[in-house]
C-alpha positions in Angstrom: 121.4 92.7 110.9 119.5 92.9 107.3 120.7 95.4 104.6 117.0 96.7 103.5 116.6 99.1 100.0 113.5 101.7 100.7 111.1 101.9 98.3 107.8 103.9 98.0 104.7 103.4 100.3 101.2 101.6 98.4 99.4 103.8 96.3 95.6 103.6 97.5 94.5 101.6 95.1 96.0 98.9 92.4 96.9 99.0 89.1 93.8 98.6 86.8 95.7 97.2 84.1 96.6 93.8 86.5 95.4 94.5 90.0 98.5 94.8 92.0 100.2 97.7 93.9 103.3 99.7 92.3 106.0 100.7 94.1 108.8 102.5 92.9 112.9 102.2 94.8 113.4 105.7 96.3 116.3 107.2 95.5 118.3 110.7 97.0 121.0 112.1 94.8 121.1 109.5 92.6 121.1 106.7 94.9 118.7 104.2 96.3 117.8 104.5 99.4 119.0 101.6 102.1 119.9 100.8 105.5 121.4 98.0 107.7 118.6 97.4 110.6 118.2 94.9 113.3 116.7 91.9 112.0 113.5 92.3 115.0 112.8 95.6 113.3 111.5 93.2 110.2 107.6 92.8 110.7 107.2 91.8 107.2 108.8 90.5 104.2 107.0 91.3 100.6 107.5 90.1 97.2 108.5 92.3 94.4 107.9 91.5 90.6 110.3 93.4 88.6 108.7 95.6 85.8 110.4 94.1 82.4 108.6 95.8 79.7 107.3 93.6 76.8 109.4 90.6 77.6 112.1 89.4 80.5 115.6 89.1 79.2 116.2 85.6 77.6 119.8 85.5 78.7 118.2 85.7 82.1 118.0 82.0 84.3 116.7 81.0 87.3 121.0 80.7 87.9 122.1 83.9 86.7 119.8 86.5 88.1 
């Protein structure tokens, strides 16, 4: 079983500003969106950059986030 968090389909088209597709976590009532599925239900995993603003928190490491 995975635990999967939903989040918004592809917009048609990318960004302009850097080319790459936004997405956005869906939430109801407050919450995100997320279910436990069956692990053959996966077709395909994507990579999500987080969206930090002008800069990444520097008390963030590669072992603490």
């Amino acid at each position: 079983l995975a635990y999967v968090e939903w989040f918004t389909q592809f917009p048609p088209t990318p960004d302009s500003n850097h080319g790459i597709f936004k997405v956005s976590c869906i939430v109801q009532s407050g919450e995100r969106v997320a279910s436990i599925i069956p692990v053959a239900n996966i077709h395909q995993s994507v990579h999500l950059i987080p969206k930090f603003g002008p800069a990444a928190p520097r008390q963030w490491t590669s072992s603490k986030v």
